[in-house]
C-alpha positions in Angstrom: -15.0 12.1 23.5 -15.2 10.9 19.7 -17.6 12.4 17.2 -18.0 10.1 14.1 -20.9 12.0 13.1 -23.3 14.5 13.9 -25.8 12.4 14.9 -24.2 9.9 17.1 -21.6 10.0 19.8 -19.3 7.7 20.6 -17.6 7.4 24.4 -14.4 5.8 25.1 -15.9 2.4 26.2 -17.3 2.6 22.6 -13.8 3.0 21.5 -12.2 0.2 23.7 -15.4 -2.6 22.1 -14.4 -1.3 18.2 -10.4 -2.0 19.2 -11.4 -5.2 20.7 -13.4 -6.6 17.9 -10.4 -5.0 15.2 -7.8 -6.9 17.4 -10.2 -10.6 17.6 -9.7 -10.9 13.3 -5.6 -10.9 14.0 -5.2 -8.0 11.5 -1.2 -8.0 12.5 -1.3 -11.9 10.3 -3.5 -10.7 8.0 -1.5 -7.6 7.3 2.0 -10.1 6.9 0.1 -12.3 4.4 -0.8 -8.9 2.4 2.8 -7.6 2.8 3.9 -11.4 1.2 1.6 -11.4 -1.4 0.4 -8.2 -2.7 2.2 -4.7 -3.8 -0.5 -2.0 -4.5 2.4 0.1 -6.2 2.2 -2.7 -9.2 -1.3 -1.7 -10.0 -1.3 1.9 -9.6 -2.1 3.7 -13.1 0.8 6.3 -13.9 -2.0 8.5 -14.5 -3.2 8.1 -10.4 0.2 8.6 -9.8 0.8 12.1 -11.6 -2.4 13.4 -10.9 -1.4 13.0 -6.9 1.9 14.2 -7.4 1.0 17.1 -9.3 2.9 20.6 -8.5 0.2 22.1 -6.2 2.9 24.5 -4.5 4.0 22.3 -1.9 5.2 18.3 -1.8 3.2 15.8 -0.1 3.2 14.7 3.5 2.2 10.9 2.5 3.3 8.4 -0.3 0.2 7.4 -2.3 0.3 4.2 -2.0 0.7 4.8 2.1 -2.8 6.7 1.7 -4.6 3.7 -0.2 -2.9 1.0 2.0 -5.1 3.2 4.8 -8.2 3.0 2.8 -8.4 -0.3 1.5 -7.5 -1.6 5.4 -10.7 0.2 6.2 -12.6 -1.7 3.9 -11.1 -4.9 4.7 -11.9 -4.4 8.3 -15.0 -2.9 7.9 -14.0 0.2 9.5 -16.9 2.6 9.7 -15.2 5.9 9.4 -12.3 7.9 8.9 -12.2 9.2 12.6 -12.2 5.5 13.7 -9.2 4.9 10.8 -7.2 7.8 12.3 -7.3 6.3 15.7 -6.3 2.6 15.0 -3.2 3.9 13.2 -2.4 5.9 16.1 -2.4 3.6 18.4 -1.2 0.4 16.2 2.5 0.6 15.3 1.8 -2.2 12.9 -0.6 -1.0 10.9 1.3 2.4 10.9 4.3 0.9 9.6 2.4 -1.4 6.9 1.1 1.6 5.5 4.5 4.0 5.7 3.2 6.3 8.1 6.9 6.3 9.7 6.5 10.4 11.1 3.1 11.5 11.8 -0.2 9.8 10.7 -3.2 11.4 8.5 -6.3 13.3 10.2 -9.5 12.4 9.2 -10.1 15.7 7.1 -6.8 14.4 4.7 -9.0 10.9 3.8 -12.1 12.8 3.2 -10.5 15.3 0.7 -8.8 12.2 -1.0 -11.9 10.7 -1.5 -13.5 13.4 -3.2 -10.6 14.7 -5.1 -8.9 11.0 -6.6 -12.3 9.6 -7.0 -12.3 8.7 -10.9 -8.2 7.5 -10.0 -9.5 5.0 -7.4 -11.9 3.9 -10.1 -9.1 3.3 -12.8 -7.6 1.7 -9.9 -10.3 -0.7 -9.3 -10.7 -1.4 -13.5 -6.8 -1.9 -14.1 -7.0 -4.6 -11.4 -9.9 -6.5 -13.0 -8.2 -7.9 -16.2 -5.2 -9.7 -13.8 -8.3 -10.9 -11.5 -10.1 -12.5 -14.9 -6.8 -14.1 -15.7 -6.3 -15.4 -11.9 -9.8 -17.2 -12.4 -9.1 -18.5 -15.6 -5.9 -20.4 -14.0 -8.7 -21.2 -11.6 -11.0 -23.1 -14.2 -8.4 -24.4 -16.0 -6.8 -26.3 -13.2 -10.3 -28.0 -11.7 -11.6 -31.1 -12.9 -14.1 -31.3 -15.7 -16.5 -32.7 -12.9 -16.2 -29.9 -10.5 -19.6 -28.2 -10.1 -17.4 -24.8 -10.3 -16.2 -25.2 -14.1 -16.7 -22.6 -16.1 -18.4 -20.3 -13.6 -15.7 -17.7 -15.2 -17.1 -17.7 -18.2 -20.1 -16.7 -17.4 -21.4 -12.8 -17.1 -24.1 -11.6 -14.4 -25.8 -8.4 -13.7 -28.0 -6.7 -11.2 -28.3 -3.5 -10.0 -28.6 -2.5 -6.3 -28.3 1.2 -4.3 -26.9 2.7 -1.8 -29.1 4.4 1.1 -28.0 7.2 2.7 -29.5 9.3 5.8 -30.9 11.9 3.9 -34.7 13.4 5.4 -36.4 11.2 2.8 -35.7 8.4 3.9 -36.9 8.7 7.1 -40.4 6.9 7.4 -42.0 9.4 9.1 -42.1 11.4 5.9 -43.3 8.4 4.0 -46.1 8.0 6.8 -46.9 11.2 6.8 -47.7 11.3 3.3 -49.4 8.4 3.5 -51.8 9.9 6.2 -52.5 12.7 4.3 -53.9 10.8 1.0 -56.3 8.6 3.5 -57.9 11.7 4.9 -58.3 13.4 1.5 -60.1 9.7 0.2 -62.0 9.9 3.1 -62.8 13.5 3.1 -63.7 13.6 -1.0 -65.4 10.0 -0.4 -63.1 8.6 -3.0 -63.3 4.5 -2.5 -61.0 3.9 -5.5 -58.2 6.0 -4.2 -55.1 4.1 -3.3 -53.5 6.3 -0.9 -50.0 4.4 -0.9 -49.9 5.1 -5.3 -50.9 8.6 -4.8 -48.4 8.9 -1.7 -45.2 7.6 -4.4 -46.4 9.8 -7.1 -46.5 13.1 -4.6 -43.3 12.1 -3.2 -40.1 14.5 -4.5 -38.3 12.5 -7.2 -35.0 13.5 -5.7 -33.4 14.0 -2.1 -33.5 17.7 -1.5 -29.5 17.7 -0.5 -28.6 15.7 -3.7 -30.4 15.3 -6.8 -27.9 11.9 -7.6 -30.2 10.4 -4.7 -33.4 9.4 -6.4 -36.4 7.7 -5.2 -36.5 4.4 -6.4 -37.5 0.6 -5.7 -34.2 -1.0 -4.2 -34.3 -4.4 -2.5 -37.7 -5.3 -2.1 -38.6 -1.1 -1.2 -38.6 1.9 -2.4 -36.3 4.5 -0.8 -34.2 7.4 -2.1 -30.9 5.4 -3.0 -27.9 6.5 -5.3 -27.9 4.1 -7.5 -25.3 1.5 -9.4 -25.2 -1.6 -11.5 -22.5 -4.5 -10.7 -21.3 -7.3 -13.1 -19.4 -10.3 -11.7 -18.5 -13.5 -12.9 -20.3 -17.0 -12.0 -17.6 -17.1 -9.3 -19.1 -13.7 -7.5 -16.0 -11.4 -8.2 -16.8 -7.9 -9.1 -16.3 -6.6 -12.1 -17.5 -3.2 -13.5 -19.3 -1.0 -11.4 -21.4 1.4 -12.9 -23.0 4.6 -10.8 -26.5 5.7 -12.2 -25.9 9.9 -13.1 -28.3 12.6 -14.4 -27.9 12.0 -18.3 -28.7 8.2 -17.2 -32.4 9.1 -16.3 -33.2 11.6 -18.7 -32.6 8.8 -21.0 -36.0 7.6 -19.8 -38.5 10.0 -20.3 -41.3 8.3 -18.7 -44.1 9.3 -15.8 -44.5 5.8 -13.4 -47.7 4.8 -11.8 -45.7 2.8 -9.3 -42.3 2.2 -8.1 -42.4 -1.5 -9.3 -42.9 -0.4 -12.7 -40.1 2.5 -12.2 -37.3 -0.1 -11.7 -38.7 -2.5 -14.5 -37.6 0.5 -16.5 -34.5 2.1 -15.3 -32.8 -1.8 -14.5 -33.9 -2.9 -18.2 -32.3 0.7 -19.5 -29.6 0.0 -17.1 -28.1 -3.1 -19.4 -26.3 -1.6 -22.0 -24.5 1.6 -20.6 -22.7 -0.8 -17.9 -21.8 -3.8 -20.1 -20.9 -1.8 -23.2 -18.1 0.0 -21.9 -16.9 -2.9 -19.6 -16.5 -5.6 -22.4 -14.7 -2.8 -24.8 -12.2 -1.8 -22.1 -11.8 -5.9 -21.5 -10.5 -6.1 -25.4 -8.1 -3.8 -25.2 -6.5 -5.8 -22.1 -7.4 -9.4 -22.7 -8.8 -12.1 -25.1 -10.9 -13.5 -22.8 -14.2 -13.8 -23.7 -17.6 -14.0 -21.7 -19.7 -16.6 -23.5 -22.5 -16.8 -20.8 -25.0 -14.1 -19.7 -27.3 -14.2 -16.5 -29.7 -11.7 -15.3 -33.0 -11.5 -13.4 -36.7 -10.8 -15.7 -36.2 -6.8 -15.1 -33.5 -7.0 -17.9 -36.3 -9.0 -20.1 -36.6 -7.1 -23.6 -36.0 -7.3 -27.2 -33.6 -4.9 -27.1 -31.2 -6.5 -24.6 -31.4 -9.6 -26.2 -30.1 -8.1 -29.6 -27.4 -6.7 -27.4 -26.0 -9.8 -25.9 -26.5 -11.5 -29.4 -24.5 -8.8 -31.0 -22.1 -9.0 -28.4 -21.6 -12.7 -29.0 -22.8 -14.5 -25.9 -23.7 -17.6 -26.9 -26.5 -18.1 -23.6 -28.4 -15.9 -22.1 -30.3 -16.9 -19.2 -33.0 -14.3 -18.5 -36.8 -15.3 -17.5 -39.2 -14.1 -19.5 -41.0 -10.8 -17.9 -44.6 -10.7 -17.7 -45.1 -7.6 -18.9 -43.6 -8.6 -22.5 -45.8 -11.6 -23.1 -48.2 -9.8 -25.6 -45.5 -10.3 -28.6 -45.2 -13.6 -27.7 -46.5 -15.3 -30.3 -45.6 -16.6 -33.6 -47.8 -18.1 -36.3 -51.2 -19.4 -34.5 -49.8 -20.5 -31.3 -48.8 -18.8 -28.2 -45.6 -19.3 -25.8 -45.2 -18.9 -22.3 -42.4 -17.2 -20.3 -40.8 -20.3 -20.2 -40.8 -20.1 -24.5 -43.0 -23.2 -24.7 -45.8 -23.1 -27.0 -49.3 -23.7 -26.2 -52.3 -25.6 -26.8 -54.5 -23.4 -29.0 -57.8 -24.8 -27.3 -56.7 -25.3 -23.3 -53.2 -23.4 -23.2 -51.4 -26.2 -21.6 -48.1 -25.9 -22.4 -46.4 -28.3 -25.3 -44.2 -31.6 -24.0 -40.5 -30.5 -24.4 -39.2 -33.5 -26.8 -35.6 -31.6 -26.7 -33.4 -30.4 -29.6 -32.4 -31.9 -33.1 -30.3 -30.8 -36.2 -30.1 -32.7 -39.1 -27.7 -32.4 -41.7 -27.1 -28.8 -42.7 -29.9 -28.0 -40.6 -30.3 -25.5 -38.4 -30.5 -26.5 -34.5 -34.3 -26.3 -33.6 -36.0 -27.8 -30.2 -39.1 -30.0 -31.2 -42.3 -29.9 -28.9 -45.4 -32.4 -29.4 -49.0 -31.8 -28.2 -49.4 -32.1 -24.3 -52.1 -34.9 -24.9 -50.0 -36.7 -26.5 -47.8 -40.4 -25.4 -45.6 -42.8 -26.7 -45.9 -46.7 -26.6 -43.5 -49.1 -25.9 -42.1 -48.9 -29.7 -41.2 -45.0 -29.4 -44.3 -43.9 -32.0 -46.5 -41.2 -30.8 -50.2 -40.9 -30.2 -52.9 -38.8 -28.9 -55.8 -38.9 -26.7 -57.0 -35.0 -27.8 -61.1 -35.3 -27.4 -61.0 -32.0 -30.1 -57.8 -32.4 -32.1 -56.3 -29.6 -34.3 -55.0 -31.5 -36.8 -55.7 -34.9 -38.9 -52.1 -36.2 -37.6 -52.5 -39.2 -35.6 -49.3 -38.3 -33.8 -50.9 -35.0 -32.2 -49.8 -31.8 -33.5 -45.8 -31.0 -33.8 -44.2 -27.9 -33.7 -40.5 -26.5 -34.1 -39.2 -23.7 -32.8 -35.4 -22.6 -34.5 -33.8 -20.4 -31.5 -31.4 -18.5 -34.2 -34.9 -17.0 -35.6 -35.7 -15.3 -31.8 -32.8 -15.1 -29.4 -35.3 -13.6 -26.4 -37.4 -16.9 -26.3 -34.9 -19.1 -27.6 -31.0 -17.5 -26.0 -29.3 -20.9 -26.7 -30.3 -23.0 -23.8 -34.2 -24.2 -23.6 -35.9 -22.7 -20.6 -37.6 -25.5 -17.5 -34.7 -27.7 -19.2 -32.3 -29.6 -17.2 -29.7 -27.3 -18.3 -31.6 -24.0 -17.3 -32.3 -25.2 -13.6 -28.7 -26.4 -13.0 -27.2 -22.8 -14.5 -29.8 -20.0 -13.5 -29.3 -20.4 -9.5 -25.6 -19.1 -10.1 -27.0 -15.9 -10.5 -27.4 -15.8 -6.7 -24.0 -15.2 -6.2 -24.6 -11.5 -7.5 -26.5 -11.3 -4.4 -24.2 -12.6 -2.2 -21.6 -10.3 -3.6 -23.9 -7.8 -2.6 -24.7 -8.4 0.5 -21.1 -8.9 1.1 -20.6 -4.9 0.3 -23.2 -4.1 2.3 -21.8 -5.6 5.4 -19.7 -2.7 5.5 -20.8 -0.3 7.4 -20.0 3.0 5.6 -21.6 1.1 2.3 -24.5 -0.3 4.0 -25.5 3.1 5.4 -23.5 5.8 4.1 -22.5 9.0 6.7 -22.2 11.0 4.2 -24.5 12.9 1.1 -21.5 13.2 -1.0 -22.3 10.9 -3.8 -18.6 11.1 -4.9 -17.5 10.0 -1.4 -19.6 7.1 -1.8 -18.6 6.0 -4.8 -15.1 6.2 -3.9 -15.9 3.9 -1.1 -17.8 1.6 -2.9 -14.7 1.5 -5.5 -12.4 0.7 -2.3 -14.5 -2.0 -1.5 -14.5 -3.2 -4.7 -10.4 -3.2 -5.1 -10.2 -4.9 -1.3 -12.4 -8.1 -2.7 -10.1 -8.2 -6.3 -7.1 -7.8 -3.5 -8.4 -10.7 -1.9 -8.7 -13.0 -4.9 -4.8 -12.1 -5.5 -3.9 -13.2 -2.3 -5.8 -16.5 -2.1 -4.3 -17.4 -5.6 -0.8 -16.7 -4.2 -1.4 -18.7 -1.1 -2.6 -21.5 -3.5 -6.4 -21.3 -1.7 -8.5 -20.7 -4.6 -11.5 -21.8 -2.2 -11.2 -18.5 -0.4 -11.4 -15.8 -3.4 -14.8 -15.2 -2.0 -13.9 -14.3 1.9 -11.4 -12.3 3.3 -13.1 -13.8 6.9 -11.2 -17.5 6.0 -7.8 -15.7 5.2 -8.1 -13.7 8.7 -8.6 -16.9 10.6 -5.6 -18.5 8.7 -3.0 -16.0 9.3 -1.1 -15.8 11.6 
């Protein structure tokens, strides 16, 4: 009998279905195309390598790059633990060999402890492979027609944040429901018809997992759940980038009591922005010239503060909905805007016709907008109907807005434009990228409460989907950077 946990038990048969569905993605072709086209000793940092070749007393068993040939198979494969690693290189001479296991083969007690004890290596791992990976999609661009609805999608910068759930008591929903329970029969009992048991169930609910303060209650993916949580940048093509893991000094940062976990997130994604891209674009320079000229994020990240950021770190775009919850500064002179950045009627707050942008000699660009009662005749010359105009102007009243003067409502592309709906849906491939982490197993639902386990894993994952945009580039199939699934069904 296999244990892979200590709350589940696997039988043989159980086995037998994991080696079957292992064997139906023809890992022995895939594992040829990676021995063709990819040498993890080429992007191991000398630092990795001296730090697990230290004098500890003895030498080691295992080559490291044996070790992280293991690991990064089990992401690739979506193997769910390291018990379930130990067995298919026992019984797979293939995969033994790939990986230099010639005399005996790690037990699953070796992987754990190199988890835990390389984990910031495996990250420098992960960041010295991302400058070749920017490179490899720049050759990319540079070699697709200027028609192709993927040009450029490497210039541009996204960011979201997302978490990772582990089975700690917390989140089980009994607890939840339980606590719930209890704030109905004290409104019922104190005849309190205002009280909103589910508000006062968040606020009594511990900030932190008992087994791991790192594992914080928050609002991830639509709930709210006790999550160790991370921000992830890719480019417009979905390749990850930076990974950044949310620690202690992160939230003391915010010192802040929520009434609600929808607010909480508002605060600790829109805090989120700077600590992760920051560091990212700084270790970038000192590895490339590439530049990032394009920014996407969803309306959490929605502040003045963020848009100085990405002004003053030269991204010429920034394409981030305005957030409700900053409209009271929206406002300059006697009119208002909406979160679209479009000024308003001052009498019926419709919003202004869009008459689209115009720069005159050594003028500054500026997007003009006309009253929304207003039309233009056959000639071009503009008129309004307005029963209660607000100004003498036959023409309706005009307004210009100069986007350099406020880079929040203005970030260099007009938002409801033509432009803005064709660029802002790329952001979805943050989601996708994801998801696409989440579908494995020990990522979507971690067996472990070791947060540095999990970040190590999430790193590997990271590292096997920048692996994977190396080898489609050396195969010359850029169209499958994205999905190791096509390159298992094409080798052979």
């Amino acid at each position: 009998m296999f244990y892979l946990n200590k709350t589940k038990q696997l039988d043989f048969f159980d086995q037998v279905s994991e080696l079957k569905k292992f064997a139906s993605q023809q890992p022995v072709g895939f594992i040829n195309l990676l021995t063709n086209n990819f040498d993890i000793e080429t992007f191991i940092p000398n630092s990795f390598k001296e730090h697990y070749y230290a004098n500890l007393g003895k030498n080691r068993e295992y080559q490291l790059s044996s070790i992280l040939s293991a690991l990064l198979l089990m992401q690739m494969f979506h193997i769910p633990t390291n018990v379930l690693l130990t067995l298919f290189l026992v019984f797979s001479t293939e995969i033994r060999e790939f990986c230099g296991f010639y005399k005996s083969v790690p037990d699953e007690s070796f992987f754990s402890r190199f988890k835990t004890t390389f984990e910031s290596d495996i990250a420098n791992l992960f960041d010295s492979m991302v400058p070749n990976v920017i490179d490899i999609c720049e050759k990319i661009n540079n070699d697709l027609p200027d028609g192709s609805p993927y040009k450029n999608l490497n210039s541009m910068l996204i960011y979201d944040t997302s978490g990772l759930k582990p089975k700690v008591k917390e989140n089980n929903p009994k607890t939840l429901v339980s606590e719930i329970n209890k704030q109905k029969i004290y409104a019922k009992s104190t005849n309190k018809k205002n009280h909103n048991p589910y508000a006062a169930a968040y606020k009594n609910m511990p900030k932190f997992a008992k087994c791991n303060s790192n594992i914080k209650l928050d609002f991830v993916n639509g709930h709210f759940g006790y999550f160790y949580k991370f921000g992830l940048l890719t480019n417009g093509l979905g390749i990850p980038l930076s990974i950044k893991f949310f620690e202690k000094d992160f939230y003391k940062s915010i010192d802040k009591n929520f009434t609600s976990p929808e607010e909480q997130k508002y605060y600790y994604d829109n805090a989120s922005l700077k600590p992760v891209i920051v560091p990212f674009l700084n270790k970038l320079k000192n590895h490339s010239d590439f530049k990032f000229t394009t920014f996407l994020g969803d309306s959490e990240f929605d502040s003045y503060d963020n848009f100085g950021l990405l002004k003053h770190l030269q991204f010429n775009k920034a394409f981030i909905p305005l957030n409700s919850r900053n409209q009271g500064n929206s406002k300059i002179g006697d009119l208002e805007y909406n979160t679209h950045g479009i000024p308003l009627c001052p009498l019926t707050k419709e919003p202004f016709k869009a008459e689209g942008s115009c720069k005159g000699k050594n003028r500054s660009l500026r997007f003009k907008f006309t009253c929304p009662k207003s039309h233009r005749d056959k000639h071009g010359k503009c008129y309004h109907t307005c029963e209660n105009p607000c100004t003498n102007n036959k023409s309706g009243r005009m307004t210009y807005v100069y986007p350099d003067k406020d880079f929040r409502l203005y970030p260099g592309v007009q938002r409801n434009s033509k432009e803005w709906d064709e660029v802002y849906p790329t952001r979805a491939c943050i989601e996708r990228t994801i998801s696409s982490f989440k579908f494995n197993p020990c990522i979507e639902s971690p067996r472990t409460v070791n947060t540095t386990t999990m970040r190590s894993d999430l790193y590997l994952t990271g590292i096997s989907k920048l692996i994977n945009v190396i080898l489609a580039y050396a195969m010359n199939k850029p169209e499958y950077i994205r999905s190791i699934s096509n390159l298992l069904k094409i080798a052979v």
